[in-house]
LUMKE-630822 format. One record per residue (C-alpha): residue in one letter; chain; x, y, z. Coordinates in steps of 0.1 Angstrom, whole numbers, plus 5000, padded with zeros to 4 digits. Layout:
<recs>
> a,A,X,Y,Z
...
</recs>
This chain:
<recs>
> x,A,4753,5060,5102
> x,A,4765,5022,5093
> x,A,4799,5020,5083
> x,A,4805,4995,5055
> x,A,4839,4981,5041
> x,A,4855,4983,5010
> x,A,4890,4965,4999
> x,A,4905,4934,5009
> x,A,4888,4912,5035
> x,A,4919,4899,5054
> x,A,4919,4929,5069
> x,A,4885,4930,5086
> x,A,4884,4897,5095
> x,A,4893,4905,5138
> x,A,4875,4936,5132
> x,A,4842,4928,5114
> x,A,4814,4935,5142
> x,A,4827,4968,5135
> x,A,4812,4969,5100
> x,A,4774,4963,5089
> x,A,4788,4947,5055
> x,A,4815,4947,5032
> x,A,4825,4944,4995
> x,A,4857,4928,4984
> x,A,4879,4910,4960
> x,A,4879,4876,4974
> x,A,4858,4857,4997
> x,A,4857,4847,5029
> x,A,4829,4831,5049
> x,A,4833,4845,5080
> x,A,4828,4881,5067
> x,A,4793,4887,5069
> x,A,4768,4906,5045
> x,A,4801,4904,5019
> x,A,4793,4913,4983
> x,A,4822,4896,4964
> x,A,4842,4903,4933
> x,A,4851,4863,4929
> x,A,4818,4854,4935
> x,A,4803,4879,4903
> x,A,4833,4870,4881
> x,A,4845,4836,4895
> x,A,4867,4831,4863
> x,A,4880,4856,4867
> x,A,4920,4862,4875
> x,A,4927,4898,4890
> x,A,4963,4911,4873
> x,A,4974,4942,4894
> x,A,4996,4950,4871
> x,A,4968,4957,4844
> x,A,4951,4992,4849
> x,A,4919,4975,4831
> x,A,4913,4950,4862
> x,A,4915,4976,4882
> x,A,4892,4995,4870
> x,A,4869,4973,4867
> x,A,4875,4965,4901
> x,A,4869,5001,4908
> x,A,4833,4999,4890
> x,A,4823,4966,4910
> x,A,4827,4990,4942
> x,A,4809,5018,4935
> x,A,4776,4996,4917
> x,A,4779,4980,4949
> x,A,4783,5007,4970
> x,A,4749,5020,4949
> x,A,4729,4991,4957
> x,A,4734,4994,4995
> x,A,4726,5031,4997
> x,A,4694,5022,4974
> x,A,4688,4998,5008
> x,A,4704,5018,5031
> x,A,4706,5061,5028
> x,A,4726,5059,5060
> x,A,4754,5035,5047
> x,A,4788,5049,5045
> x,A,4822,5027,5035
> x,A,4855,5031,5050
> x,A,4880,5024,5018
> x,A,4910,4997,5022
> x,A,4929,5021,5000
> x,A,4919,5056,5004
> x,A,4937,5062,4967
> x,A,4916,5044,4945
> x,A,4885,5056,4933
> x,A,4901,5086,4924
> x,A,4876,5093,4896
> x,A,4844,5091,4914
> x,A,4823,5114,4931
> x,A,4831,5096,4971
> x,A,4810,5124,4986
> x,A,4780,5111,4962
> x,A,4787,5077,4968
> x,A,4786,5083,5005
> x,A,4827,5071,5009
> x,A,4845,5084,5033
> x,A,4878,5102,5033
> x,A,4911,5119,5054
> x,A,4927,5135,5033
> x,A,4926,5154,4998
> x,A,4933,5130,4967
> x,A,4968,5153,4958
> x,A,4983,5141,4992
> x,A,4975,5104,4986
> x,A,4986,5113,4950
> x,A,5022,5122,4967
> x,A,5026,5097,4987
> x,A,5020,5066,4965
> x,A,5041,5078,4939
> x,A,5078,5063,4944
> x,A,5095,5085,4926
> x,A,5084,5120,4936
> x,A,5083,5105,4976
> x,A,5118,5098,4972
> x,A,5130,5127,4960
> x,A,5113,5146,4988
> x,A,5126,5123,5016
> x,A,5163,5122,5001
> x,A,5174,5152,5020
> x,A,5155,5137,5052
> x,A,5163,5098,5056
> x,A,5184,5073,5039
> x,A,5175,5069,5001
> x,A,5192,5041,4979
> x,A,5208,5054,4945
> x,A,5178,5055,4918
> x,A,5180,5062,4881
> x,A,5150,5066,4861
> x,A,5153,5055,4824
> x,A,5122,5063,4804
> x,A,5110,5032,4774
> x,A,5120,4999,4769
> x,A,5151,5005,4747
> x,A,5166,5030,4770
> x,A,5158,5003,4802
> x,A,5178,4977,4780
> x,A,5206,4996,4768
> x,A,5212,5007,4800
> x,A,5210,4970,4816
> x,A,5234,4960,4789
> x,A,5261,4987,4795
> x,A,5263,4981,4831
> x,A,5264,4946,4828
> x,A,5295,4949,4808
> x,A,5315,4956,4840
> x,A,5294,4938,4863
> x,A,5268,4912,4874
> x,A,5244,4933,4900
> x,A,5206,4920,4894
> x,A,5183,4953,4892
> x,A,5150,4959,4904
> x,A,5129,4980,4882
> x,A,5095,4997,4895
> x,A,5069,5018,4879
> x,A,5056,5049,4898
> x,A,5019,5038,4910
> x,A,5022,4997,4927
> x,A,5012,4981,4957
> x,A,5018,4946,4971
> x,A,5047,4940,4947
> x,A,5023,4952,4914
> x,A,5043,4970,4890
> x,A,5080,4955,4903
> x,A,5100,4940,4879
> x,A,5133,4917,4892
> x,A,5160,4916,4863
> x,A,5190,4898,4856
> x,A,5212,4885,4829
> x,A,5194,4857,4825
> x,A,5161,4869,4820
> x,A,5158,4905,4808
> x,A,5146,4894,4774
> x,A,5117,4879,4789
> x,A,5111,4906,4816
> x,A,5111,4932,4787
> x,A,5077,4922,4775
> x,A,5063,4928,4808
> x,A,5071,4962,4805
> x,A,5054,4994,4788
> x,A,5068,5010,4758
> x,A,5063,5045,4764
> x,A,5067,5045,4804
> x,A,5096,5058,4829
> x,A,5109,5030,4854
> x,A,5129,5039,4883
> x,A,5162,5013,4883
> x,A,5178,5001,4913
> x,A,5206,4972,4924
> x,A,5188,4943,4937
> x,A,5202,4943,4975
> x,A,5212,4918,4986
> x,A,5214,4898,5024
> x,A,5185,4927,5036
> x,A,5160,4926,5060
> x,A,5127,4945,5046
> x,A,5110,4960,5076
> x,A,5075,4977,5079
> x,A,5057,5008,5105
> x,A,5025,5015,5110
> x,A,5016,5049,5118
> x,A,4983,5074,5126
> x,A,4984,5110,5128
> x,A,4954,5130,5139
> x,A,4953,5165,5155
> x,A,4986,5177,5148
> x,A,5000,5141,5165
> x,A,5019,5108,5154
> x,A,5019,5075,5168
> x,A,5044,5047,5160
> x,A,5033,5012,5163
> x,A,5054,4979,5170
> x,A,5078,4973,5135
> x,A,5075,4939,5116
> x,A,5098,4922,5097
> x,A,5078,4920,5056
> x,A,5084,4885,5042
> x,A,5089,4891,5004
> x,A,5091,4862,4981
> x,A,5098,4864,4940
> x,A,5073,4848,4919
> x,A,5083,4846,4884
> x,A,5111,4874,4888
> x,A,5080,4900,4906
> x,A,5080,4908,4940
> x,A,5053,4896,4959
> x,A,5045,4903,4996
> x,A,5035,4873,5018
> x,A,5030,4877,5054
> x,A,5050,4896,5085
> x,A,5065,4888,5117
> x,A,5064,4912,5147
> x,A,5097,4892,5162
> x,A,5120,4923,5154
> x,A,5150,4924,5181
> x,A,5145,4957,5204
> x,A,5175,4976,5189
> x,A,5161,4968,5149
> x,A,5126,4984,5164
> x,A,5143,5013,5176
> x,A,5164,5018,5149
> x,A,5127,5015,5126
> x,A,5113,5041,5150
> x,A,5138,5065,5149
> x,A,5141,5069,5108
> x,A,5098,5067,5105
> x,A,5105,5096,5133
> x,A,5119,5117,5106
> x,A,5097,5113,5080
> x,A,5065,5115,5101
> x,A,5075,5155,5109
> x,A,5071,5154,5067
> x,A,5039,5137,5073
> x,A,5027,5163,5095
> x,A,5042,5192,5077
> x,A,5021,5183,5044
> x,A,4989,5176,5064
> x,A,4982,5138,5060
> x,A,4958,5118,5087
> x,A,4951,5087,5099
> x,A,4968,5052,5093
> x,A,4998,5048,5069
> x,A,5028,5022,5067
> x,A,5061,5029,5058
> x,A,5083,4998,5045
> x,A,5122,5002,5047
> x,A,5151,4978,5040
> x,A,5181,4972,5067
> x,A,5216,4965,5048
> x,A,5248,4967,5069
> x,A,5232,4981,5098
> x,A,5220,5009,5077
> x,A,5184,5019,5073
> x,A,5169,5027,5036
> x,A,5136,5040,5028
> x,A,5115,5023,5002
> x,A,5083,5037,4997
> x,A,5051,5049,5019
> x,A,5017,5031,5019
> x,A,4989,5056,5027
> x,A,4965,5031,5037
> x,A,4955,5001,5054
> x,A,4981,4973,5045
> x,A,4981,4935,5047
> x,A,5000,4932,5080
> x,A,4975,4953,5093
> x,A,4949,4928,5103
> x,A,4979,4912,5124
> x,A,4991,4943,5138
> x,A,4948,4947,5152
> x,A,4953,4914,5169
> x,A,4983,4924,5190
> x,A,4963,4955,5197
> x,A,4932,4937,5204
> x,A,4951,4917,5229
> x,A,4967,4941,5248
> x,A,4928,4958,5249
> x,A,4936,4988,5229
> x,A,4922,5004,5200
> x,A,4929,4987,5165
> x,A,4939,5007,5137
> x,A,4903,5000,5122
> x,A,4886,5019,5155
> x,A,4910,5049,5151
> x,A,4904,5054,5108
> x,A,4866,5050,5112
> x,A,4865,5075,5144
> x,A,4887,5101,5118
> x,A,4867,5094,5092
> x,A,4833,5102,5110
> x,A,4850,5129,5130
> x,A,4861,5149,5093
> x,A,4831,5143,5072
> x,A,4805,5152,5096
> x,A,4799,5183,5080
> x,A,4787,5160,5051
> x,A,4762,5141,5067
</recs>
């Protein structure tokens, strides 16, 4: 069997002997035997906020992944995000999987997670107005009585896609970013907080909790955007990570999840708050392999393949 990669190629760059190939968004020339989105549609400018791109982006992996197994019947890909190509057949396509597509479909949608971890961690208040009126009525009333910017998210988003930062001063033009007929859940912009991030990878019934980093988040055009992470976290901020991602990996197990996941929090006032749950590979991933890789342990990419051969076995 060779194991070929599918996503985002930071992530494979310390780990790419492990792979015969890969196919990716953008380009890098130390990945080797990389079929590239950029390079078939170099004008073209990926909007992850824009189903359309990525579906398309969907349909570039799969004609890929088609041409190698033409090649090659014994290639298999190992996903960067386990939750996209929901709507293919992955058995037929020879992609690999942990888990079935309802539990990824939990997980990566912020509202429902929320409301299942409310009674189990910290949860900021949420509202969820549904439509653009509603969202600036609402806006508009509050700010009568105060001046709080609000962060506005849809349910499905990664890597800041789908976040919306609003404020007096620019709701008018935020409001055309936003969809007429869609439910946004509405927060209070928090201020003077530390957004922190834990790896985690269950398998057999156990959990294990890698080192916390601290997420570096800048705004771009009133949008969150992630840009990097620092594992410099003081010892009592790590402990304090472990201890809530604790709590919610029991719910992990409970609902039957495996392999790698991330879970990004906030820390305001010496008080943890749970954000959301990435069930897949993330950016700070490829960092968090070279801190393994150092310490000569298993990365996070040697654990998820070993899964991923060890559950679909039967399907070979």
């Amino acid at each position: 069997m060779d194991i070929y990669f599918i996503g985002i190629n930071d992530n494979i760059l310390q780990t790419q002997n492990n792979f015969c190939g890969s196919i990716t968004v953008k380009r890098n020339f130390d990945t080797k035997n990389n079929i590239c989105f950029k390079d078939v549609y170099p004008n073209k400018s990926i909007d992850y906020n824009n189903i359309a791109d990525l579906n398309k982006i969907d349909k570039f992996f799969i004609k890929c992944a088609k041409k190698i197994i033409k090649k090659n019947p014994n290639a298999y890909f190992l996903r960067y995000n386990e939750h996209n190509l929901k709507h293919y057949n992955l058995q037929k396509y020879h992609i690999l999987s942990a888990n079935k597509y309802h539990i990824y479909n939990l997980l990566n949608n912020k509202f429902e997670i929320r409301e299942r971890l409310r009674n189990i961690t910290n949860i900021l208040h949420y509202d969820y107005i549904h439509g653009k009126r509603k969202i600036k009525n609402y806006l508009l009333k509050h700010w009568e009585t105060e001046n709080h910017a609000y962060v506005l998210q849809e349910k499905f988003g990664f890597a800041g896609a789908n976040t919306y930062i609003f404020t007096k001063n620019n709701y008018r033009q935020q409001l055309k970013k936003l969809k007429c007929f869609t439910t946004y859940c509405i927060s209070i912009l928090q201020k003077n907080t530390l957004p922190v991030n834990i790896h985690l990878f269950i398998q057999n019934g156990h959990v294990e909790y890698f080192k916390p980093s601290q997420q570096i988040i800048n705004t771009d055009k009133n949008q969150m955007n992630y840009d990097g992470a620092m594992f410099n976290l003081s010892s009592s901020t790590e402990n304090l990570v472990k201890k809530e991602a604790k709590k919610i990996g029991e719910f992990l197990l409970k609902i039957g999840y495996q392999g790698v996941l991330g879970i990004d929090f906030i820390l305001s006032d010496n008080v943890l708050y749970f954000m959301e749950i990435n069930a897949r590979f993330q950016t700070s991933t490829a960092k968090l392999n070279e801190i393994l890789l150092k310490k000569g342990e298993k990365t996070l990419f040697d654990k998820q393949i070993n899964l991923l051969i060890k559950n679909n076995k039967k399907e070979f």
